[in-house]
LOKETI-306492 format. One record per residue (C-alpha): residue in one letter; x, y, z. Coordinates in steps of 0.5 Angstrom, whole numbers, plus 500, padded with zeros to 3 digits. Each point is the difference from the previous one (the first is absolute). Last residue first. Layout:
BEGIN
AXYZ;...
end
This chain:
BEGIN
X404295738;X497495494;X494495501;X496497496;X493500500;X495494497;X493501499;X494494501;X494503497;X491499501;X500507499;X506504500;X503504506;X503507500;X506501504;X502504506;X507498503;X501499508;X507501504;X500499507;X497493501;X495497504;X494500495;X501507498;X505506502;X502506496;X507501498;X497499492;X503496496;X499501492;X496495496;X501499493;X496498493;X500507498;X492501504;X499493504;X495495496;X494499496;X501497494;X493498499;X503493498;X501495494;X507499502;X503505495;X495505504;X503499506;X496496507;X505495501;X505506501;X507499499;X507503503;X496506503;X506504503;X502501508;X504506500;X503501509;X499498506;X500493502;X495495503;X494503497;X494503503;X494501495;X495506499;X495499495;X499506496;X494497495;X497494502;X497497494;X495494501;X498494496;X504495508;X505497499;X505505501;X508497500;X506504503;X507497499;X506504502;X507497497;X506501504;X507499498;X505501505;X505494500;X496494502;X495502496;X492502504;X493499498;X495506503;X493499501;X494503499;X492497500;X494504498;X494497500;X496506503;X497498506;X506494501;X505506502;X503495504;X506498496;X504506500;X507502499;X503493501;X507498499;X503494497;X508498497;X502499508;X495495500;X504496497;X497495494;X499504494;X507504502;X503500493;X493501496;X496507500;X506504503;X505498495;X495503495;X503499493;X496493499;X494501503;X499507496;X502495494;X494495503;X495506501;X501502493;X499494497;X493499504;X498507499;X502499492;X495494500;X495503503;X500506496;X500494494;X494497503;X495508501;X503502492;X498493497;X502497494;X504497506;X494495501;X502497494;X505496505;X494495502;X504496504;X501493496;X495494500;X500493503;X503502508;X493505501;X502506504;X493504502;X498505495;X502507500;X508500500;X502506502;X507502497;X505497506;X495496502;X501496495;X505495502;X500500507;X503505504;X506498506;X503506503;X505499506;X499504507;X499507503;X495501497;X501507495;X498495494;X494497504;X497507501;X501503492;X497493498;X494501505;X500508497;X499497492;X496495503;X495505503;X501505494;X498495494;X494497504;X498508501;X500502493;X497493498;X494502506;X500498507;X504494503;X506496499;X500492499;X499501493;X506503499;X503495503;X498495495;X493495504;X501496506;X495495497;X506494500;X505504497;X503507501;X504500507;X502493500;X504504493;X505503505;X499507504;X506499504;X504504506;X507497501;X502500506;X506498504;X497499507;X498503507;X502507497;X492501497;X497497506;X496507503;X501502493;X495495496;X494504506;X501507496;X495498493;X496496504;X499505506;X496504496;X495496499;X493505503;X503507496;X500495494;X492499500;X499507495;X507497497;X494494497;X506494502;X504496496;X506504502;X499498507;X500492499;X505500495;X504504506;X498494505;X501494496;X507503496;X503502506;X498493503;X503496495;X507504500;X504495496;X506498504;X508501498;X506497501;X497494503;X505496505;X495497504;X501504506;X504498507;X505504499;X505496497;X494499495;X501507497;X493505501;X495500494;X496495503;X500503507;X494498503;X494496498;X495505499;X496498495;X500500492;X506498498;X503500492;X507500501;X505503497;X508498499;X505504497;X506498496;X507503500;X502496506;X500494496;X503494503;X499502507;X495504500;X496496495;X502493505;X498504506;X493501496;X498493499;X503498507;X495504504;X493499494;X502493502;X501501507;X494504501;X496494495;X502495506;X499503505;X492501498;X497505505;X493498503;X503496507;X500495503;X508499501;X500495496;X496503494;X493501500;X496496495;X495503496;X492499499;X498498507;X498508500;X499503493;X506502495;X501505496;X508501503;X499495506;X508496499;X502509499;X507502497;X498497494;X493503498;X503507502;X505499495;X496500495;X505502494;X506501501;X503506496;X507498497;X507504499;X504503495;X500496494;X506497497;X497494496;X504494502;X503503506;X492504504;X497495497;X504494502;X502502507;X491501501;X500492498;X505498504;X497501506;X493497497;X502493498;X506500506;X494502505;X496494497;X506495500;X500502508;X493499502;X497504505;X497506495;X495494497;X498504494;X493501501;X495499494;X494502496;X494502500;X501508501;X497503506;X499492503;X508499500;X501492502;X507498502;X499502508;X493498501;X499495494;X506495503;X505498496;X504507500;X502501492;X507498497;X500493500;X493498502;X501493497;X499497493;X506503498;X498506499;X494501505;X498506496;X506503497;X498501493;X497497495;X493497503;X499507502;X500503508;X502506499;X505503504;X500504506;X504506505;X506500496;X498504494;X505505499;X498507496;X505502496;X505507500;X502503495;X505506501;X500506495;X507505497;X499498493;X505495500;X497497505;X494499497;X503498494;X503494503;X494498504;X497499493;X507497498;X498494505;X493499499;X501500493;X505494501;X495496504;X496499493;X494504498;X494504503;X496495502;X505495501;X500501508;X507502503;X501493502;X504499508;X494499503;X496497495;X493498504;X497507502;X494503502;X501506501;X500501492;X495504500;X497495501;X495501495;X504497496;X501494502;X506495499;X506503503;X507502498;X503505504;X499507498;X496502507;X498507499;X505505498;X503505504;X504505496;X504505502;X502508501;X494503498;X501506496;X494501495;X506499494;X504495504;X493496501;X498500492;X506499497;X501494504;X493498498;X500500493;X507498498;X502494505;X492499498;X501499494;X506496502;X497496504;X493498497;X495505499;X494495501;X494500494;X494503499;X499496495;X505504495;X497507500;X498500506;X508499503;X499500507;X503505506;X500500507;X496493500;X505495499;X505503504;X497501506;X503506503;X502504506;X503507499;X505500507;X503507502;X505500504;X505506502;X507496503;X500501507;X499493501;X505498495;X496497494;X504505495;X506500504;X501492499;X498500492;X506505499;X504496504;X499494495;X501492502;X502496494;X494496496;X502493501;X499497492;X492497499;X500492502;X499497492;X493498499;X496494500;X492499499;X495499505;X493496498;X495504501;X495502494;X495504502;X504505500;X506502497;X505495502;X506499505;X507504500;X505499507;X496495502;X502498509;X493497501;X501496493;X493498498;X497494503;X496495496;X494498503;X502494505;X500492498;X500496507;X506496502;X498500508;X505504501;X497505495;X503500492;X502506496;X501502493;X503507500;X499505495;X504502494;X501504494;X506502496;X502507498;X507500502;X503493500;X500493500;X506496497;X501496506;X496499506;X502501506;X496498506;X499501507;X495498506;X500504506;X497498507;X508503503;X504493503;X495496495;X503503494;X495496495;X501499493;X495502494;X497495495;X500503493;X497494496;X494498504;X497506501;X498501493;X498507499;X502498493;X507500501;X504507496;X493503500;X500499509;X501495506;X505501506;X499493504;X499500508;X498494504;X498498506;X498507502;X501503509;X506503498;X498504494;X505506499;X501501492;X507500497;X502500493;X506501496;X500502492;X504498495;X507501496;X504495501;X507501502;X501495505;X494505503;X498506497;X495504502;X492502499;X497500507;X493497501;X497502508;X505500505;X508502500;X500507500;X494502502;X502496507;X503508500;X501501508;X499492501;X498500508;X495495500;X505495503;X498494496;X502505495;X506503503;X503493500;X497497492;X504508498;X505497503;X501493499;X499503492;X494498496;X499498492;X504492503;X502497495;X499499492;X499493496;X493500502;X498505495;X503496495;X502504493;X496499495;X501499491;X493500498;X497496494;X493500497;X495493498;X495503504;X502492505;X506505502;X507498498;X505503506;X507501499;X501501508;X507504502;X506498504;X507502505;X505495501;X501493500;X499495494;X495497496;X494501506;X497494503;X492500499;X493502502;X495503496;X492502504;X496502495;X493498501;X501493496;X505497506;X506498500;X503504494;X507498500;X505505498;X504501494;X508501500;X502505497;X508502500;X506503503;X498508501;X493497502;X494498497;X495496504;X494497495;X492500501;X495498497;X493500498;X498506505;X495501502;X500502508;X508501501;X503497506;X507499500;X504495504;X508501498;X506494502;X506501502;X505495499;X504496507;X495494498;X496501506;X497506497;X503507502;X494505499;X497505495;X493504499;X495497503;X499494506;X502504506;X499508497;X493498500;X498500506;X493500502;X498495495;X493501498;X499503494;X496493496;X507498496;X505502505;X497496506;X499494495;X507499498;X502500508;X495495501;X502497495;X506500502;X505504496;X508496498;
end
């Protein structure tokens, strides 16, 4: 029989663990008897394969008691206080939802997939149908699932607690897709917590609204050997980075989203056409601000409802691949939000976050710090990587905000920051996550890359953790991206003066696997386009960017363009309104259009342009110092031969009969002219487009070519003997 105070316990949502008093039990009398606990009901009767035998009500919050009429399985014939009826199976009839391995890697921090088994899962038990839950709250008193099918009532639902790995588990019959959900939490001192939604969600609400909704795990998406080879590191790559809700809205209907497979059509079609080889999204994980940009996630494993359900994601990635385009998503596990749903002191205690201000508090973006140190929370993030690149099949993450991860003092003033246990500023912790993170990718997934957002000179990011680096496999070029940003900016009067801000990225270029980005930090916060970044007239705006592009593709280095920029946007990136594409109604932005395409089809075809992008051996100089006239000259180099000549003049001046010493004697023809007419230039250029050699010697070298140089242009050259 139920003591009172076990009685009141159950009624008031404070017992601990249900499973010892709820669901089914040997009596003294060698009869099973079944408690349930269902507020408002009327009556309640157990019905089995051998009878029906009612239950005794003993007390009126809904607590039922009594012996069943025969042994075996059973369900609840339930008469609610409504007057309506509801045939229910038991949730407490049900055994454990977590397998002794999965309790044992959990504990251990060392779950490769703890996707698989936490969070709600729709599955079978016994032959029922339900969904299985699972929700890390070590330090909680009592844990119920709470949602539509209860009346956010925490008392019904009360979870079970595997105390070997803080996890609390339930499975609750005939539940399923589509059902909303949150955790009902009490502290360990039993006080209420805000309802929590699910960490490990696989869909959620559209904003405002928070509740987590279940969703069936996305199928393993095989490995691909063409994916593999198209983000090796001889592959030509060129990232078109994109913010889903702003790159193109529909004003005719509220300016309203895309959604997945308009945007499956739309942008897919618009990257193959223009020639870029993937697809870099800004974060797609659920979060609550939009002004975030979505870097300020709490749904870590929910593709955000903004643009449909986590199935549009899926058949986005599909079609992308099927058109030849990678994607990869920006990956935030640098911060969290600190919203009364999310992760936030979850079980009343600061589960996921570091408990002291200076290691688990960000000042840049008022928000929090996962704690790197904790082996649950290493699990949480490790797994999260696995799971994006499995479930959804795409090709790598671009983590965001390194820098902020790797140093205990990032943003941080003296006295602010607590050294580590050696003393210093460096945060072990965080290097041994981002470490493991990525041996994880490479060993199950070595299709996938991995970039990371650095901005210091920390050394070897991109290198492999086995000799001694991160594991990344590629670094964003930040100081690449200040320096020449810095030069192009410049009045070309002054450029004389700046020169080496265009040569410096070239002294470390080879240091680590590059990409070289001009990402959307680039065009907000007062930045301005870049187009109007550039000095001079409209002509000479266009020219300018035009002979930039033209130097960053022939870059040794990995592209990155943020939408928009590839036509000249005007104004400055704003996340509430799409680009202005009528702006290609106009001559100047659709030439700018077409050179960017054209520079990434040369890209493409020019092996001496990508497939020895971090190897010396792939760069050679003919002139950096001729800083009086801004010209700079360089030639890149193929594995097997092929030599592309880059000549850039940023400087509005013609030189006519320009003699430059090549590496190799024989044709060097004009493979493209930012400068040409079809771009909106002068079209001034080398007479028939080719270049001969000349046994004459210039720059060191024995054989020269004579070529006339555009104004404010980059002109490409390739060779054959």
């Amino acid at each position: 029989m139920l003591t009172p105070h076990e009685i009141d316990a159950l009624r008031r949502g404070t017992h601990g663990d249900p499973f010892a008093v709820l669901g089914p039990h040997a009596g003294p009398d060698g009869r099973t008897w079944v408690r349930a606990l269902l507020p408002g009901a009327a009556s309640v009767a157990a019905v089995t394969d051998g009878g029906q035998a009612e239950l005794r009500c003993m007390h009126g919050d809904g607590v039922f008691e009594g012996a069943l009429p025969a042994p075996g399985p059973y369900r609840l014939q339930v008469a609610w206080h409504d007057g309506s009826h509801a045939l229910l199976e038991d949730p407490y009839r049900f055994g454990t939802v977590l397998g002794e391995m999965d309790v044992w890697l959990l504990a251990e921090g060392s779950h490769l997939r703890p996707h698989d088994i936490m969070g709600a899962s729709p599955r079978t038990m016994d032959g029922v149908a339900g969904t299985a839950f699972s929700v890390w709250a070590p330090n909680a008193s009592r844990v119920s699932v709470v949602g539509d099918f209860n009346l956010w009532n925490g008392c019904r639902h009360p979870m079970r607690l595997r105390r070997e790995c803080g996890v609390w588990e339930l499975f609750l019959p005939d539940l399923g897709p589509g059902a909303r959900y949150k955790y009902e939490l009490l502290d360990r001192n039993g006080q209420l917590l805000p309802q929590k939604a699910d960490p490990y969600a696989r869909h959620a609400e559209m904003r405002p609204a928070t509740a987590s909704i279940v969703a069936p795990m996305p199928a393993m998406v095989p490995p691909s050997t063409q994916r593999e080879r198209a983000n090796a590191l001889d592959a030509p790559l060129s990232i078109y980075e994109v913010h889903l809700s702003s790159w193109r809205r529909r004003a005719a209907e509220g300016n309203r989203w895309l959604n997945w497979d308009e945007l499956a059509d739309e942008l897919v079609g618009y990257a193959r056409e223009m020639g870029f080889t993937h697809l870099e999204l800004l974060p797609v994980s659920e979060h609550p601000f939009d002004g975030s940009w979505g870097y300020q996630t709490l749904g870590l494993y929910a593709p955000t409802a903004r643009f449909g359900d986590p199935a549009g994601l899926r058949r986005f990635v599909e079609k992308a691949h099927e058109a030849g385009i990678g994607v990869l998503l920006d990956w935030v596990p640098a911060h969290f939000p600190a919203d009364a749903h999310g992760l936030a002191q979850f079980d009343g205690t600061h589960l996921y976050e570091y408990a002291d201000p200076r290691e688990g508090y960000h000042n840049d973006w008022n928000t929090l710090i996962y704690n790197f140190g904790r082996t649950e929370v290493r699990n949480f993030l490790v797994g999260n990587a696995l799971y994006w690149l499995e479930r959804y099949g795409v090709d790598g993450l671009r983590v965001d905000a390194v820098a902020s991860m790797l140093y205990r003092d990032y943003s941080r003033k003296a006295g602010q920051w607590i050294p580590n246990v050696h003393g210093g500023r460096e945060n072990l912790e965080a290097i041994a996550f981002l470490k493991r993170t990525n041996e994880v990718v490479g060993g199950e997934r070595p299709q996938a890359i991995t970039l990371a957002e650095e901005s210091t000179a920390f050394p070897a990011v991109s290198r492999p953790t086995w000799a001694g680096g991160l594991g990344f496999h590629f670094k964003w070029n930040m100081g690449w991206m200040h320096d020449t940003l810095q030069y192009i900016q410049r009045d070309p009067i002054h450029r004389a003066f700046h020169h080496g801000e265009l040569t410096f990225g070239l002294i470390y270029a080879f240091t680590e696997n590059f990409v070289l980005p001009i990402s959307h930090d680039e065009v907000v916060h007062g930045k301005g386009s870049m187009l109007q970044r550039m000095p001079g007239d409209r002509w000479q705006k266009f020219a300018n960017l035009r002979a930039y592009y033209g130097f960053m593709w022939g870059h040794p280095g990995k592209k990155l363009l943020f939408m928009g920029c590839e036509f000249g946007q005007e104004r400055e990136w704003n996340f509430e309104s799409g680009l202005d594409w009528h702006l290609l109604d106009q001559p100047d932005h659709r030439g700018l259009q077409s050179l960017v395409r054209d520079l990434n089809h040369l890209l493409a075809a020019s092996p001496a342009l990508h497939d020895q992008d971090f190897s010396g051996e792939g760069f050679e100089w003919i002139d950096h110092q001729d800083s009086q006239r801004s010209l700079l000259s360089f030639v890149r180099k193929g594995r097997q031969g092929a030599m592309m000549l880059v000549l850039c003049n940023f400087a509005p001046v013609v030189h006519h009969g320009l003699r430059l010493g090549v590496p190799a004697a024989g044709r060097w023809t004009e493979r493209l002219n930012t400068d040409s007419s079809f771009y909106g230039g002068s079209n001034v250029g080398t007479p028939l487009g080719t270049a001969t050699s000349e046994a004459v010697a210039s720059h060191g070298r024995p054989q020269s070519v004579v070529i006339t140089v555009p104004p404010l242009a980059t002109v490409f050259f390739e060779w054959t003997a």
